[in-house]
BALUMVEX-472351 format. One record per residue (C-alpha): x, y, z. Coordinates in pm, whole numbers, plus 50000, padded with zeros to 5 digits. Each point is the difference from the previous one (the first is absolute). Layout:
BEGIN
<atom x="X" y="Y" z="Z"/>
...
END
This chain:
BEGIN
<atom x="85760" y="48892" z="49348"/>
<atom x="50024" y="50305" z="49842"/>
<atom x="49863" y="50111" z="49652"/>
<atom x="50157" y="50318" z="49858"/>
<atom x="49746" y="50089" z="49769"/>
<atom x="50068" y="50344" z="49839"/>
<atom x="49657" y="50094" z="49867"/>
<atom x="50007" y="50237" z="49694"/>
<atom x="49711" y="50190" z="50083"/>
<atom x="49777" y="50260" z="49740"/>
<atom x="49874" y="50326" z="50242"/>
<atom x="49758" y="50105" z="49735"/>
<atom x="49774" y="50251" z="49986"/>
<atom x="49657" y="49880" z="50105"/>
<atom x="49843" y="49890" z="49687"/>
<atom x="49683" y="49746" z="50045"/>
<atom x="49955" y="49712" z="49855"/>
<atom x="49660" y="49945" z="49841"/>
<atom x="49862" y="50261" z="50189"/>
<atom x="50031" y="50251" z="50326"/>
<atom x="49772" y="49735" z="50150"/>
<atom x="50332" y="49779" z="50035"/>
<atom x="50275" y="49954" z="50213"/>
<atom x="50321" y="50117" z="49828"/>
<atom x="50314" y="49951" z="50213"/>
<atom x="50285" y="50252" z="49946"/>
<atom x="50220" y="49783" z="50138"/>
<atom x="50051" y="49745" z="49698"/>
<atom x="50222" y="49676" z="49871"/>
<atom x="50116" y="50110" z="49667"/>
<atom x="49999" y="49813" z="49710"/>
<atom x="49700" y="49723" z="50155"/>
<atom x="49662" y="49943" z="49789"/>
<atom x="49897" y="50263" z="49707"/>
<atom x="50279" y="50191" z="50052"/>
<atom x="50254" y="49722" z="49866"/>
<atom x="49897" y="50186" z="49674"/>
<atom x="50211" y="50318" z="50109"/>
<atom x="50321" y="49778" z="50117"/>
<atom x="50328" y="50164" z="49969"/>
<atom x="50324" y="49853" z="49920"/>
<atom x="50097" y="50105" z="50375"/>
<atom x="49691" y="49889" z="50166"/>
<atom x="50035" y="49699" z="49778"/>
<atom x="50345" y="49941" z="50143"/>
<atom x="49874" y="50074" z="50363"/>
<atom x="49733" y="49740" z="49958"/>
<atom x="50244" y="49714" z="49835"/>
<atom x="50202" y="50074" z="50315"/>
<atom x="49711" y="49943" z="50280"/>
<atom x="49931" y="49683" z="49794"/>
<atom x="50320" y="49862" z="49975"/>
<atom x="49969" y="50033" z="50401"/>
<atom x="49697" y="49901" z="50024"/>
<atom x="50179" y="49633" z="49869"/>
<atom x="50126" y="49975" z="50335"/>
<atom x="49712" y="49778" z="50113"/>
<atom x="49963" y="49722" z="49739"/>
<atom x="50375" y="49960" z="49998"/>
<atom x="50048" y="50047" z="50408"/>
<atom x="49697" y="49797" z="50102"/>
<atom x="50120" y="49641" z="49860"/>
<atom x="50168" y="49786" z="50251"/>
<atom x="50271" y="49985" z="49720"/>
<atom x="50144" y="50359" z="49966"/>
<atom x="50232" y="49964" z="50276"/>
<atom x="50170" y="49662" z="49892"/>
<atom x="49981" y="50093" z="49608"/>
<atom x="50162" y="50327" z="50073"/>
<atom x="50291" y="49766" z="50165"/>
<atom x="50027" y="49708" z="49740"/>
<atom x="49964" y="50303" z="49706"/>
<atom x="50243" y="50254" z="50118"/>
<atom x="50233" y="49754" z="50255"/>
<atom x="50057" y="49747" z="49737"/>
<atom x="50356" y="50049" z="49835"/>
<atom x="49925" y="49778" z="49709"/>
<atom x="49670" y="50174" z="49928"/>
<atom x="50111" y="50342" z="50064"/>
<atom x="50299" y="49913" z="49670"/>
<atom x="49712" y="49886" z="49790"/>
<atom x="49860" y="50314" z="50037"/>
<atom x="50261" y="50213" z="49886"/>
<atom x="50135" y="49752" z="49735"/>
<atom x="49639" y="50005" z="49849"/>
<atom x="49987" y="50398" z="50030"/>
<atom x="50272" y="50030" z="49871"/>
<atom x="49963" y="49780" z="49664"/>
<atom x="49609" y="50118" z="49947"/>
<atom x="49996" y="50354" z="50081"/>
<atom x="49723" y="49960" z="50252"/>
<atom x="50106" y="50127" z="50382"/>
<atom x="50085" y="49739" z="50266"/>
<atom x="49741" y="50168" z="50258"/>
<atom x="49720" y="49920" z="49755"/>
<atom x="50108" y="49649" z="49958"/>
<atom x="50076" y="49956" z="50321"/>
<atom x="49625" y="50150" z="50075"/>
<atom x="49850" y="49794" z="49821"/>
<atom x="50134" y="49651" z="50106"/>
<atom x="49965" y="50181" z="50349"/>
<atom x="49597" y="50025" z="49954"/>
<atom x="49973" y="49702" z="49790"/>
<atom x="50164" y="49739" z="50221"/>
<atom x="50155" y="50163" z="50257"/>
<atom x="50287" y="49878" z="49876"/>
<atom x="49936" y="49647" z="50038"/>
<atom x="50147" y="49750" z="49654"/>
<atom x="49766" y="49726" z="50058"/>
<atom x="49663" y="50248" z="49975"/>
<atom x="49694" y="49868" z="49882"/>
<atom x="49628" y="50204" z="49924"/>
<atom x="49737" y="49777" z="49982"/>
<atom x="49900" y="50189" z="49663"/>
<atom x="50320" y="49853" z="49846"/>
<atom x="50305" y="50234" z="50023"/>
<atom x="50321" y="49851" z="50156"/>
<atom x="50323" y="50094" z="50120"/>
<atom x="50177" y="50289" z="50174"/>
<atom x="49819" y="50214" z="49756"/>
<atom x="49651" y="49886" z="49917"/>
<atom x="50064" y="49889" z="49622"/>
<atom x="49726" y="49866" z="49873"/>
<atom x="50018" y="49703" z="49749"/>
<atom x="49930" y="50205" z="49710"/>
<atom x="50169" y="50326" z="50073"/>
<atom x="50333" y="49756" z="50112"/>
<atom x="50000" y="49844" z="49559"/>
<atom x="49996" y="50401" z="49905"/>
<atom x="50297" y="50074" z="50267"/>
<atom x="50192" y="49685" z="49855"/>
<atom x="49949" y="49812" z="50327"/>
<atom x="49984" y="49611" z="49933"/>
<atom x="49696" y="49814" z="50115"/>
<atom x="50026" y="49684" z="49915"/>
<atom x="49785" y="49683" z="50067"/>
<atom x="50052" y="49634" z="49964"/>
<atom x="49667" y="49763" z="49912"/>
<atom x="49981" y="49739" z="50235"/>
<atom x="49724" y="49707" z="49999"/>
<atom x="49873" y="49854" z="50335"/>
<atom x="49859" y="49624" z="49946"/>
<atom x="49700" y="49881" z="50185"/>
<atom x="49792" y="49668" z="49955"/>
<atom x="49677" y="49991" z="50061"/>
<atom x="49727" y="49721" z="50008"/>
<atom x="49714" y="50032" z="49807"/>
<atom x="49670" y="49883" z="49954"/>
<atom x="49887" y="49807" z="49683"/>
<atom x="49689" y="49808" z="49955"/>
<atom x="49978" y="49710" z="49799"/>
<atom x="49868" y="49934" z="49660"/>
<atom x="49834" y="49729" z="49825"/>
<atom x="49765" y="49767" z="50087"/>
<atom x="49937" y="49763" z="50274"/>
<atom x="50051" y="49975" z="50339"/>
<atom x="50297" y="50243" z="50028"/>
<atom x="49790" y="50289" z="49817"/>
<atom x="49962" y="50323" z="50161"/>
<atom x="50302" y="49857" z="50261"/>
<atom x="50229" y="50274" z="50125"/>
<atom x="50383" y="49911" z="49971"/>
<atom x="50274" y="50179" z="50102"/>
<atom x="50312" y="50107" z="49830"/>
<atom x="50324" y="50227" z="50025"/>
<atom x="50092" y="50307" z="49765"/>
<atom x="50284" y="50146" z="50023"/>
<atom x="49998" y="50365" z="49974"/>
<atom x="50289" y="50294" z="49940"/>
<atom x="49935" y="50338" z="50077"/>
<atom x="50246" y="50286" z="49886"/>
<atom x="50141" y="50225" z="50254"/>
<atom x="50226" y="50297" z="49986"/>
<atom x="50322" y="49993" z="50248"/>
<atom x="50208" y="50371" z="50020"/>
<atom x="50347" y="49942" z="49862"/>
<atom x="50129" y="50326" z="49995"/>
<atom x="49862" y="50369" z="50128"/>
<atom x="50212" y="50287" z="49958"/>
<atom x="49770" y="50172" z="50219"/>
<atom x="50111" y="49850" z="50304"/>
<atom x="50392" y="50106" z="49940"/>
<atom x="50094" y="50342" z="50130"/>
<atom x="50233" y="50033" z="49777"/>
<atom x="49830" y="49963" z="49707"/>
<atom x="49639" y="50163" z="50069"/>
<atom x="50150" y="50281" z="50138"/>
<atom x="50194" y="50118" z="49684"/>
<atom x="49740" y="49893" z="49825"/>
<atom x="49733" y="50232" z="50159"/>
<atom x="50260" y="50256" z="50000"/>
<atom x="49985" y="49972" z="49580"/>
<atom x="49666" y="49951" z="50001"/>
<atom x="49904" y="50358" z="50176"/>
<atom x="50238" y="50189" z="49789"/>
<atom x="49845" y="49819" z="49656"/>
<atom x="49645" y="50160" z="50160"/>
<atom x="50159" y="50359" z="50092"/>
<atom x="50109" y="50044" z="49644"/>
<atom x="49645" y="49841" z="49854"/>
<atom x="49837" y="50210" z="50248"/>
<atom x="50159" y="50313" z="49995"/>
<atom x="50044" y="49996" z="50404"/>
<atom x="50204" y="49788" z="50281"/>
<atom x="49605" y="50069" z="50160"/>
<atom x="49843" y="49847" z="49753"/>
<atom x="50258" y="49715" z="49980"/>
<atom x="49945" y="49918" z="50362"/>
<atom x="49587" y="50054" z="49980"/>
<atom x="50025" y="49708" z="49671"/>
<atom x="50228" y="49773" z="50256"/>
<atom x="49713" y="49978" z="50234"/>
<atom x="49674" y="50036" z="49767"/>
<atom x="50131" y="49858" z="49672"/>
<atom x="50084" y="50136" z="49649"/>
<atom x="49723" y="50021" z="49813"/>
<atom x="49846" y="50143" z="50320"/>
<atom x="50228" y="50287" z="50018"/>
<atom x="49923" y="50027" z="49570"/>
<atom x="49630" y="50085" z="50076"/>
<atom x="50045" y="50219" z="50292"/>
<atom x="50264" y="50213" z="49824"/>
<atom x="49727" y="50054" z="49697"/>
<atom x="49721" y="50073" z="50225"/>
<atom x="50233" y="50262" z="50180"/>
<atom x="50116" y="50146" z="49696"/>
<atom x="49621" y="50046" z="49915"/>
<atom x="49941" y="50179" z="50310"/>
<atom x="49966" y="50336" z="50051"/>
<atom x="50225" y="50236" z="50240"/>
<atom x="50280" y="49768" z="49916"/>
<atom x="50303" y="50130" z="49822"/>
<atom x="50160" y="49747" z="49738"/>
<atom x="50345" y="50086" z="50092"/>
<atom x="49868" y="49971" z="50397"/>
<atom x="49828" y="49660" z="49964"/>
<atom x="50090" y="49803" z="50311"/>
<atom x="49877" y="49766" z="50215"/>
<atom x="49970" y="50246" z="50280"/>
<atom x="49807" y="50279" z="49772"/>
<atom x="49754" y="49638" z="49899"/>
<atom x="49917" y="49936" z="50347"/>
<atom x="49962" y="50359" z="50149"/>
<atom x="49789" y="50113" z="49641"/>
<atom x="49674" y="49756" z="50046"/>
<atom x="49727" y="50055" z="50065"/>
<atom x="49645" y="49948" z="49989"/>
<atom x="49911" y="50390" z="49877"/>
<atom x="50239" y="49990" z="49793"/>
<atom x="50268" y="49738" z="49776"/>
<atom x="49692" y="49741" z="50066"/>
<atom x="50148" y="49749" z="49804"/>
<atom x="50361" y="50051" z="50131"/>
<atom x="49781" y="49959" z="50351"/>
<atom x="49875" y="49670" z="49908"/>
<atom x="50310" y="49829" z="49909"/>
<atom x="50180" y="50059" z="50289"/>
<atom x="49744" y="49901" z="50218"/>
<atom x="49954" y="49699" z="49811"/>
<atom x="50437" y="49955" z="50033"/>
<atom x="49945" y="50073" z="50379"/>
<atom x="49700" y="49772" z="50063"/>
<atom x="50216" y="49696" z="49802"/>
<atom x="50355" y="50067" z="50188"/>
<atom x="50063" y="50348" z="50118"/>
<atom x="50267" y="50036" z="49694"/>
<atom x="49950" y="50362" z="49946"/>
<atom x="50117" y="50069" z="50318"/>
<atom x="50302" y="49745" z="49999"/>
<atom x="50264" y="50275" z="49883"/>
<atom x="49922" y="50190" z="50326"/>
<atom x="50030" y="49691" z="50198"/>
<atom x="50348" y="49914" z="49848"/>
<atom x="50149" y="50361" z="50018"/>
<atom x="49868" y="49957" z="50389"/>
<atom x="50178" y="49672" z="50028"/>
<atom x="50333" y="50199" z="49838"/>
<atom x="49965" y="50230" z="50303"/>
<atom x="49951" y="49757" z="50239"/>
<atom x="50297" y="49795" z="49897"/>
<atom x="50209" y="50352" z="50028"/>
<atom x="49874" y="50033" z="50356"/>
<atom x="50071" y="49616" z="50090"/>
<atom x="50389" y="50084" z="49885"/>
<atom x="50011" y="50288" z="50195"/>
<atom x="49829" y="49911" z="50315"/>
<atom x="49912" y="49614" z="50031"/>
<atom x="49842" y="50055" z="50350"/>
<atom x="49791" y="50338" z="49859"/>
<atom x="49867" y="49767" z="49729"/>
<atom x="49897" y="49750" z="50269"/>
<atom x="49843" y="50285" z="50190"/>
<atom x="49799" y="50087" z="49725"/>
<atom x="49895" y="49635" z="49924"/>
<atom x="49869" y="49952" z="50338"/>
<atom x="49841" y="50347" z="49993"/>
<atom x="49744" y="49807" z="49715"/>
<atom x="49896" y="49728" z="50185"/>
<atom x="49628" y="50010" z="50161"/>
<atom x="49994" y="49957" z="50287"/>
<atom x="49655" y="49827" z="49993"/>
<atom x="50097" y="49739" z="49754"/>
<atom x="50261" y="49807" z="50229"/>
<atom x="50035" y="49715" z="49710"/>
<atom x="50059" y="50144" z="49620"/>
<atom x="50047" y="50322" z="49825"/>
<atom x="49779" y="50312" z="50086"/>
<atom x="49688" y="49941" z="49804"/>
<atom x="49986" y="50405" z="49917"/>
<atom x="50122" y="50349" z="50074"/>
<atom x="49749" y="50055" z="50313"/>
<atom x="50150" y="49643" z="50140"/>
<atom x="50332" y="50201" z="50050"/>
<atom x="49858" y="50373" z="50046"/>
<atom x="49809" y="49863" z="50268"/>
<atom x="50124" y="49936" z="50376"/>
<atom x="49911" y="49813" z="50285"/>
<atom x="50041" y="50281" z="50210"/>
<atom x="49774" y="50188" z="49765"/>
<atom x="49722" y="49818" z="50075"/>
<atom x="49863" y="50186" z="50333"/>
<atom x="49675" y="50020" z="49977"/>
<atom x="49887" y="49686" z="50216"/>
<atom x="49638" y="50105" z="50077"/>
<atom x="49735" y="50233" z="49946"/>
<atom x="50082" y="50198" z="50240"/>
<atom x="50333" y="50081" z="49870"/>
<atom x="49871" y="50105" z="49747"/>
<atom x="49734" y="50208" z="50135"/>
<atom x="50344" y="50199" z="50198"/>
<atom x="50210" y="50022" z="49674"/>
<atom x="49764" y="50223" z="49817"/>
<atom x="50092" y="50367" z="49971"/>
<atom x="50371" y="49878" z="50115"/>
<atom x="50150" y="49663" z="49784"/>
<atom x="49634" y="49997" z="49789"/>
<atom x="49790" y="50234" z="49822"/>
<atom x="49662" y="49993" z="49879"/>
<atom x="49985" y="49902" z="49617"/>
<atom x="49782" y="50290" z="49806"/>
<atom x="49721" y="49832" z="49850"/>
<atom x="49881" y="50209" z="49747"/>
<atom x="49966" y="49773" z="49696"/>
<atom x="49973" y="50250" z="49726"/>
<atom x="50252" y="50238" z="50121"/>
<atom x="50280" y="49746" z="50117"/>
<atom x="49931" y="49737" z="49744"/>
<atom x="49926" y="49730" z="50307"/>
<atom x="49731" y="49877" z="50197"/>
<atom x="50039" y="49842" z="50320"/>
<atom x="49773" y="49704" z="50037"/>
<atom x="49966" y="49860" z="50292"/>
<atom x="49769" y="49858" z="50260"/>
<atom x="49755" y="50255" z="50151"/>
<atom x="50139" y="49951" z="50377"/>
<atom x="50356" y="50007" z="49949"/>
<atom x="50096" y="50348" z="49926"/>
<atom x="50285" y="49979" z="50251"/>
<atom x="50106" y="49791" z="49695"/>
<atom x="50034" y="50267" z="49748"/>
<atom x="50321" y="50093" z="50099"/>
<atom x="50350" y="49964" z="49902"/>
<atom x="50363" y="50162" z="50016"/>
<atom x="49986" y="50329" z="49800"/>
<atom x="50271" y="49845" z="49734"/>
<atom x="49711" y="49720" z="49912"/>
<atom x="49728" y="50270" z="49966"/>
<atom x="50227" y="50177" z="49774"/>
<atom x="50112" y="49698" z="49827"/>
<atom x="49636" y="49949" z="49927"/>
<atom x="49869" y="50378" z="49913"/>
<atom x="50356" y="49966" z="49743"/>
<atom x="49875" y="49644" z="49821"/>
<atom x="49655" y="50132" z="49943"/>
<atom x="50136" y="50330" z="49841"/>
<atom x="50239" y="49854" z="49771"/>
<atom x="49759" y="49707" z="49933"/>
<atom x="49694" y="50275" z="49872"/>
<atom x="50207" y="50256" z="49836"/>
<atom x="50145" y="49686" z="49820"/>
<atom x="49611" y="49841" z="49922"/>
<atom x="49923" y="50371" z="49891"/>
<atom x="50297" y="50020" z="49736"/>
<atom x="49869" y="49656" z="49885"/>
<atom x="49724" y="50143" z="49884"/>
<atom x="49784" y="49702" z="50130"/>
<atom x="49637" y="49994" z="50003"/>
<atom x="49810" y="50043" z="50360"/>
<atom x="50082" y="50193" z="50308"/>
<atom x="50300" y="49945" z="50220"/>
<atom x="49855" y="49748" z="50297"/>
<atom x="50185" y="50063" z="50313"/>
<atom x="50260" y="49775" z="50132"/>
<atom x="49806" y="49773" z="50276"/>
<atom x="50227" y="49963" z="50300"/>
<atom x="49896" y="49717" z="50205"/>
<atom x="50271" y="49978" z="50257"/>
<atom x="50231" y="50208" z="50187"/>
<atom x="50121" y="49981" z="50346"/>
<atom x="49873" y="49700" z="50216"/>
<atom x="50059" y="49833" z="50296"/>
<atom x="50238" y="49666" z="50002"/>
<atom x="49735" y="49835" z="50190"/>
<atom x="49784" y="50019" z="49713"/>
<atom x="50233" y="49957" z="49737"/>
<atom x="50094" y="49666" z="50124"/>
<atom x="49608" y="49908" z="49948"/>
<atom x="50070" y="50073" z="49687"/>
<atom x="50250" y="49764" z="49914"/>
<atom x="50130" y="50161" z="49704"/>
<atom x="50369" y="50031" z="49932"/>
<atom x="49934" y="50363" z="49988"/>
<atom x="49813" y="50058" z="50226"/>
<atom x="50282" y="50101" z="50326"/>
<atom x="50164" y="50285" z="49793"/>
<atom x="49681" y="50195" z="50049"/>
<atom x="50082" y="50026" z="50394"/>
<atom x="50281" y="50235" z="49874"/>
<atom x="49747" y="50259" z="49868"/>
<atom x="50242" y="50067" z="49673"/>
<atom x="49792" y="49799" z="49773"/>
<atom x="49657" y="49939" z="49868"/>
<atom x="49779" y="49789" z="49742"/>
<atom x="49815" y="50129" z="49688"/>
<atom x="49746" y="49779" z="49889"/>
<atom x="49977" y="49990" z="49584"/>
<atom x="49710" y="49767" z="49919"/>
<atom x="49769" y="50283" z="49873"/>
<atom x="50235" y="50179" z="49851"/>
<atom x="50006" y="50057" z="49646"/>
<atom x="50236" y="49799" z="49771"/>
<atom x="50170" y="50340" z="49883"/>
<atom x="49965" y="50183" z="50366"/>
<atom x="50216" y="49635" z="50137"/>
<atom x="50229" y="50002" z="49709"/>
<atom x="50109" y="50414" z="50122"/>
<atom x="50026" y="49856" z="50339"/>
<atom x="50188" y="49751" z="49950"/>
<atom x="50276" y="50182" z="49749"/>
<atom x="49986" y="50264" z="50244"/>
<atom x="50103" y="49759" z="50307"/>
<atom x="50252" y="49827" z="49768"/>
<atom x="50163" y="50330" z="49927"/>
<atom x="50037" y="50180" z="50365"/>
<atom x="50085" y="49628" z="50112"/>
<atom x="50272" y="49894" z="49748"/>
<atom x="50200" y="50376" z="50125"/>
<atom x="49963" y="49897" z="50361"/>
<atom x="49717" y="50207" z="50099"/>
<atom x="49775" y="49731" z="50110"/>
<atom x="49915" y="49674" z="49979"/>
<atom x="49708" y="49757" z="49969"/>
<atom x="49836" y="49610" z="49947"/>
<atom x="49715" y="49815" z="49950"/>
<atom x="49792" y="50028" z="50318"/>
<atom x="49713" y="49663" z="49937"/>
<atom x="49799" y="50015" z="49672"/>
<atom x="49929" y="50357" z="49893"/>
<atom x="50237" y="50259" z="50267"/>
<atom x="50284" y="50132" z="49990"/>
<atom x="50214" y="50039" z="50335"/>
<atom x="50252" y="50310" z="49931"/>
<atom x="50253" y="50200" z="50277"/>
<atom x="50242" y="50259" z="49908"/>
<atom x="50372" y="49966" z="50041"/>
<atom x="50156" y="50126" z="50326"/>
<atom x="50253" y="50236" z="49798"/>
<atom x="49668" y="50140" z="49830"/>
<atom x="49819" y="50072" z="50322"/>
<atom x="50082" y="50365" z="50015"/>
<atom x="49901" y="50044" z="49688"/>
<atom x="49688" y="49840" z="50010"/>
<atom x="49894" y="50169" z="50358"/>
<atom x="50065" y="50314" z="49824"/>
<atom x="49741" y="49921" z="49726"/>
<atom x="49776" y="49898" z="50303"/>
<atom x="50064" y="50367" z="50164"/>
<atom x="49900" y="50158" z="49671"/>
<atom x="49676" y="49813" z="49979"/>
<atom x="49897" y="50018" z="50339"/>
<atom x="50070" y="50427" z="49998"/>
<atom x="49805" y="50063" z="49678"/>
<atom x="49704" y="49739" z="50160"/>
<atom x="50042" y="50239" z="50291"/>
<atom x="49974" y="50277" z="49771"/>
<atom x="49672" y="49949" z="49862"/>
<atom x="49829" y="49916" z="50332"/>
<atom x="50030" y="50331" z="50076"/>
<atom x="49960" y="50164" z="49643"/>
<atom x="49682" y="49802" z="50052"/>
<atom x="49912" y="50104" z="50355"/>
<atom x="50061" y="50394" z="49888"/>
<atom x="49745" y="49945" z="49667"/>
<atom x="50329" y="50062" z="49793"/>
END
């Protein structure tokens, strides 16, 4: 599969970070970490762009792309809804059609287990504002039951249990009608209701984020944003939100989204339906290319379900070479490299067991990876202003053998016989040190640059995209010639 990653790069001067005692790469991501706060309209376009793509794999991993694409954009009868609808709200056919795309897949009968139904995910609330009827029937279901009754009085029958039977009827509701379920009504309907929230919220972006996350959810997000600073009023979309958080800066803007993310990834639902649109081109176009690409997203270590992340699919069995130690042990200075452990400089420590050096090692786009994460992760802390000294990343895997990785067990745990990923332990980190790291990895991995999961109870397993390998090895090549450098600055007493 190929990734055509186009990666905006800054070749700036060499400026340190927090110090000539750091690493510094010249070659640079622009735009990721602390220097969000200097985002240009065109970098800010560039980076909407590389996420809209980077949509590709929640939409292209579910078994369900492939047939909704055929039931959304095949189906005659749909495919008139569509236009009909566009045409009497205002509101394009290629966003509705997006959005029934990524909310059923196109399928009438559609049910979430949260509550919304239909071909597009009304809920039972939102579908009374629309005009949809709902409508329920009260039923009563009649059981008879014995019970027990003691006797009272005196005598012999005191205290005597009896027996006898009450009746009982207990209300239930039975669906009558649900306008959800119709086509031909919910879609129209949706159609209105998106065009009632582009003119309430000033954008067809902000429209689409409210379908997803809610109205009164899109309310408070627009006043935090407008609070924010760096943010134009007249430029206030949900692209400038997302790419204008952070934790140095716009804290409480930061926050809120990562609340809205950690509830239901709605602040990054526009991207995902403007991804769908171009999918849906691409399916018209070229059916079989749109199959291609589906098939391109499936893991092929996960034979039954969807890939469970971006390494699942980055990751191939034929990258996995390294089948012993001694593999290994050939591979270095030709497909590994030695990772340069010098904690303060890099921003990493290797940790690992005294007699496994021949462990230390890694493809040269990993090591960069790594020395890249741990710069933008301090020179983020450092902006922070938080309290205590940078701690070095601890690195507590990177290439192994497979026969030891299947010891392991883990579901991880084969992807390191590729040598293009590693682990970062984060227990002793501190909680603002883990919060950089993590916005950090969030922010090279929603543009495509890398990605990474939950690795057991406190690590993080993270490999770089194969379209960013180049890019990465080149950061590598930098760090390894100014380590290089100073060994022999050193050895001449400079």
């Amino acid at each position: 599969m190929n990734f055509p990653y186009v990666f905006l790069l800054a070749l700036l001067p060499f400026v340190h970070a927090g110090g000539q005692d750091h690493f510094t790469p010249t070659h640079r991501v622009s735009g990721i970490g602390i220097s969000r706060d200097d985002i240009s309209d065109a970098l800010l376009d560039f980076r909407t762009e590389r996420m809209i793509e980077s949509q590709t794999f929640s939409i292209m991993r579910e078994a369900d792309a492939l047939p909704g694409a055929k039931r959304v954009v095949g189906n005659a009868k749909l495919q008139a809804l569509f236009r009909s609808a566009a045409a009497a709200s205002g509101m394009p056919a290629s966003v509705i059609e997006a959005i029934c795309f990524l909310e059923s897949w196109g399928n009438p009968k559609a049910q979430s287990a949260t509550g919304p139904k239909g071909i597009m995910q009304i809920s039972g609330a939102t579908a009374v504002s629309m005009g949809l009827k709902v409508t329920y029937a009260t039923r009563y279901r009649t059981t008879r039951d014995k019970v027990a009754v003691k006797a009272k009085g005196k005598g012999k029958g005191k205290g005597k249990t009896t027996y006898r039977t009450v009746t009982r009827r207990t209300p239930y509701k039975v669906l009558m009608r649900d306008d959800r379920m119709l086509p031909e009504r919910a879609i129209p309907a949706a159609a209105h209701y998106l065009a009632g929230m582009e003119r309430k919220f000033g954008g067809r972006d902000w429209a689409v984020f409210a379908y997803h996350c809610g109205q009164g959810c899109v309310g408070m997000m627009q006043e935090i944003t407008r609070r924010a600073r760096g943010i134009p009023k007249d430029k206030m979309t949900v692209a400038r939100m997302f790419f204008s958080h952070s934790p140095a800066w716009n804290r409480e803007l930061n926050e809120a989204v990562q609340q809205q993310m950690q509830r239901d990834y709605s602040p990054t639902y526009w991207f995902r339906i403007r991804r769908a649109e171009q999918l849906l081109a691409l399916y018209r176009r070229d059916p079989a290319e749109f199959a291609r690409l589906a098939q391109g997203y499936k893991s092929e270590f996960v034979t039954n379900g969807r890939a469970p992340h971006r390494l699942s699919v980055w990751l191939k069995k034929d990258d996995l070479v390294f089948r012993s130690s001694d593999d290994i042990r050939a591979a270095l200075g030709q497909k590994l490299v030695k990772a340069l452990n010098r904690p303060n400089y890099f921003g990493y420590a290797v940790n690992l067991p005294a007699d496994s050096d021949y462990l230390s090692d890694a493809s040269p786009s990993a090591i960069g990876t790594l020395a890249y994460i741990a710069f933008e992760t301090r020179r983020l802390f450092e902006e922070m202003g938080a309290k205590g000294p940078f701690r070095p990343l601890v690195v507590t895997s990177l290439v192994e053998p497979e026969d030891y990785m299947r010891q392991k067990g883990t579901p991880e745990a084969l992807a390191h016989c590729s040598g293009h990923v590693f682990d970062i332990d984060y227990s002793a980190l501190p909680t603002a040190e883990l919060e950089c790291l993590r916005f950090v990895l969030s922010d090279l991995g929603w543009e495509g640059y890398l990605g990474f999961v939950e690795d057991g109870r406190d690590s993080l397993h993270i490999g770089c995209s194969p379209g960013s390998r180049e890019f990465f090895t080149k950061v590598f090549q930098e760090a390894a010639g100014k380590a290089a450098k100073d060994i022999v600055e050193a050895a001449e007493g400079k």
